[in-house]
C-alpha positions, 0 to 999 in steps of 0.5 A: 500500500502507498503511504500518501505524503502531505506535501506540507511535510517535505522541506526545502531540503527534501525538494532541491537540497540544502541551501547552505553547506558547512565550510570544509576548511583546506589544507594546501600542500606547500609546493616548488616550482616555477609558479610558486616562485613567481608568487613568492617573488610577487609576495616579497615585491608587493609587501615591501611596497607596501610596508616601506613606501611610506618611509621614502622620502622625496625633497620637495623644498623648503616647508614642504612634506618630504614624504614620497607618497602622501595623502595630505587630507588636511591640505587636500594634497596628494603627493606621489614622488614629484606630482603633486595633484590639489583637488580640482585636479581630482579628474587624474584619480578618475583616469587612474581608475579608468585604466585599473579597470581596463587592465583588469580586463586585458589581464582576464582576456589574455590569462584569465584571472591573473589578478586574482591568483598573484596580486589581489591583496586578498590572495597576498596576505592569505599567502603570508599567513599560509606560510607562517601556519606551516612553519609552525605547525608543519604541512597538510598532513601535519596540520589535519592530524593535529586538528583531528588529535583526541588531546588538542590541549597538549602544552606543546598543541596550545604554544603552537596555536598561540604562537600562530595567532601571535604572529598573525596578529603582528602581520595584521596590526602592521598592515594597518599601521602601515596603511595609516603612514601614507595619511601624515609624515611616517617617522612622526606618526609612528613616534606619536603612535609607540609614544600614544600621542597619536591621533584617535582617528589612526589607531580606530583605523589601525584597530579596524585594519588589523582586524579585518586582515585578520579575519579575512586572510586567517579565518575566511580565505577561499570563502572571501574568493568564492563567496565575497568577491563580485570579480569571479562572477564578472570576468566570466562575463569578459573572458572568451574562448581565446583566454588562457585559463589554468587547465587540466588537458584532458585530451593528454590525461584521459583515461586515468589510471595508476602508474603500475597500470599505466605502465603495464598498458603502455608495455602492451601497446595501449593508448592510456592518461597521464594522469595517475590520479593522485590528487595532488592538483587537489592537495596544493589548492588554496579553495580545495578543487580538483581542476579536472572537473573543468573550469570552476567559479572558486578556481582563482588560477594561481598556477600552484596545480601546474608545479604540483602536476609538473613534478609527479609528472618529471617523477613518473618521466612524463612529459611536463604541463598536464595542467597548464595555460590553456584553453578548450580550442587547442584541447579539441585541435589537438584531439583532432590531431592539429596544432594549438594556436595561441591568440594573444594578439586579437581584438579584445586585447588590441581594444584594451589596449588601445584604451590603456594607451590612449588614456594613460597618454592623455593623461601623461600629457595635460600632466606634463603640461599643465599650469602651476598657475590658475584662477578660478572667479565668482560673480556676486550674486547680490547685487549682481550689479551697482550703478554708482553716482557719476553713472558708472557701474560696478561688478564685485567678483570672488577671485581665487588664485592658485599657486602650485609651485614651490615658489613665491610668486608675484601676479598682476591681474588684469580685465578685458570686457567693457572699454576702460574698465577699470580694477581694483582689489579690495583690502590689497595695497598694490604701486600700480593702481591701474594693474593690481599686483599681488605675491602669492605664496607658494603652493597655496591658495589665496582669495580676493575681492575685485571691484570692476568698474566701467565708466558711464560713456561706456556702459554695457546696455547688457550683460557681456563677457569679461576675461580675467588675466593673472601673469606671473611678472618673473615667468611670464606664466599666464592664467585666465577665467571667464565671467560676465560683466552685468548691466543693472 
């Protein structure tokens, strides 16, 4: 008889399965090879960047910060070696990004996720922390067995997990403190901090750094890539066929046996894989897959399966990049017995490219050429325009002159608009009442009310441009703004 089930009974996990699985936590095998060298190579580069950069120094002058790269919020400057950028040239900041996100695309178009298995920071830092677990507590199979251990309270078990943890701790309270040191001068700021004179703001910062390194490169790791990160999910949606991607040839390593067996066929003629199933692509994973499966969303490509491969494959004598850089085309040629082709060089890579070039031409250039003189100028509003006694009318104007070098300079302002105009500065002596000339110190800003007058025989009978020039008298450097002379 057939027992009648109520549908409200079943679950969700009766119906699809469960919607949520435990983390298995993983265990990467330590491994040498070529790509493992590239990462520490790449490690050691972009931390030492990264901890030490602020400590560069750079002479720029008298007063001025000699930190090569600082972010000077409470002047609004931003220094990286000899620019300096103010804020009204914040457009460099939007180019910048521009060109991060286009070579993002070219590095996926050309070999997939570069980024994320050399140089995301995420991956860097997981990386460092790997390193330091193993050194204490031994490779994978160490590391399973004393998790696994029945006696996980052994003094020498708790010495290993404080240490650790200790040193984990040391690795992400620098990394905060290191990101502080590019916001205030970083000999001073890192006195102030050991002293506790420092500001309140760097060791929130700090605390939340260090905290948040901790975190993700101690406890979330391959869940960050897999589960946090939106990029695996775009680059899908720009890579192409041509895309180099870390892959498991399957033409070569099918169908899989044992060495002894594999041996044995080939003594008989028999055509068999390479691969010899021995899980060691698995075992070296930092997020735990098996690449022979294909490609996979939590595969972050960093070529550690390729020197794991590589080396089983030199110990059995067969030949090298039974995983590799490639790509399903040469796959199926090879299987149809022609030769791979390798498309570096086709239009998504050119476009790219193209854009990185132009773009980062673009801005080499206006940077190259641009003032270290400028004037910005802001008409009243109220009253936008005074008729005075003898007929003659009278516009005010907010005047803000910038001075970018590193120098005093002395300016002289002038007007053209309205026939004999006349200029004056309010609050500001000058020798020659015709033509105001001003000093400007160096590197800074400085406002000014002008008062621009045009006699009563040549009044505007409506509103007309008005062109202010401010020249450097020494370089003869010119600045120039727009506004409108308003009739009453």
């Amino acid at each position: 008889m057939n027992k009648t089930v109520n549908p409200k009974d079943l679950t969700s996990e009766d119906d699809v399965g469960p919607l949520y699985a435990a983390r298995k936590k993983v265990y990467p095998q330590s491994v040498s090879g070529t790509f493992r060298r590239i990462k520490w190579g790449l490690m050691a580069f972009c931390l030492g960047v990264y901890y030490f950069l602020p400590f560069v120094r750079w002479n720029r002058g008298l007063g001025a910060p000699s930190q090569a790269v600082l972010i000077d919020l409470p002047n609004s400057r931003f220094y990286f070696f000899f620019i300096e950028l103010w804020p009204q040239e914040v457009y460099y900041f939007t180019g910048l990004l521009i060109v991060a996100a286009v070579a993002l695309f070219l590095m996926n178009s050309i070999g997939g996720r570069i980024w994320c298995g050399y140089l995301c920071p995420q991956t860097v830092w997981t990386d460092l922390f790997y390193a330091v677990e193993r050194l204490i507590e031994g490779d994978r199979r160490e590391r399973m067995k004393k998790d696994k251990s029945s006696d996980p309270m052994k003094l020498e078990r708790i010495s290993e997990i404080v240490l650790k943890h200790s040193i984990w701790l040391l690795i992400a309270w620098w990394t905060g403190g290191a990101w502080v040191l590019y916001f205030n001068d970083a000999p001073t700021l890192v006195k102030e901090l050991v002293t506790f004179q420092g500001p309140m703001i760097a060791y929130i910062w700090i605390g939340i750094l260090t905290a948040t390194t901790y975190l993700l490169a101690g406890y979330m790791r391959e869940q960050v890539c897999t589960y946090m990160c939106p990029w695996p999910r775009i680059q899908a949606a720009l890579t192409d066929e041509w895309a180099l991607n870390v892959t498991y040839r399957y033409d070569r390593g099918e169908k899989r046996t044992s060495v002894k067996k594999a041996a044995e066929l080939r003594a008989l003629g028999q055509q068999v894989g390479d691969c010899v199933d021995c899980y060691q692509c698995v075992a070296v994973c930092p997020t735990g897959i098996d690449i022979r499966n294909g490609p996979q969303m939590e595969c972050i490509q960093c070529g550690l399966c390729i020197d794991a491969c590589d080396n089983v494959m030199t110990k059995i004598g067969r030949p090298k990049r039974l995983i590799g850089y490639d790509n399903d085309i040469n796959i199926h040629r090879r299987q149809e017995g022609k030769a791979p082709i390798y498309r570096i060089v086709r239009a998504r890579t050119v476009v790219y490219s193209a854009i990185i070039a132009a773009i980062g031409g673009f801005m080499i250039y206006t940077l190259a050429t641009r003032s270290l003189l400028d004037v910005n100028v802001l008409h009243d509003r109220n009253p936008v325009a005074v008729k005075l006694s003898d007929g003659s009318i009278r516009n005010a104007y907010t005047v803000r002159l910038l001075n970018k070098s590193g120098y005093d300079r002395v300016i002289a302002i002038d007007a053209n608009g309205p026939a004999n105009l006349t200029v004056h500065v309010i609050g500001v002596d000058s020798v020659t009442p015709d033509r105001p000339m001003i000093v400007i110190p160096r590197d800074s800003t400085s406002e000014l009310r002008l008062l621009v007058t045009a006699p009563a025989e040549t009044n505007p009978e409506k509103s007309i441009p008005v062109r202010f020039h401010v020249t450097d008298i020494g370089l003869g450097e010119v600045a120039s703004a727009t506004d409108n002379f308003v009739a009453p």
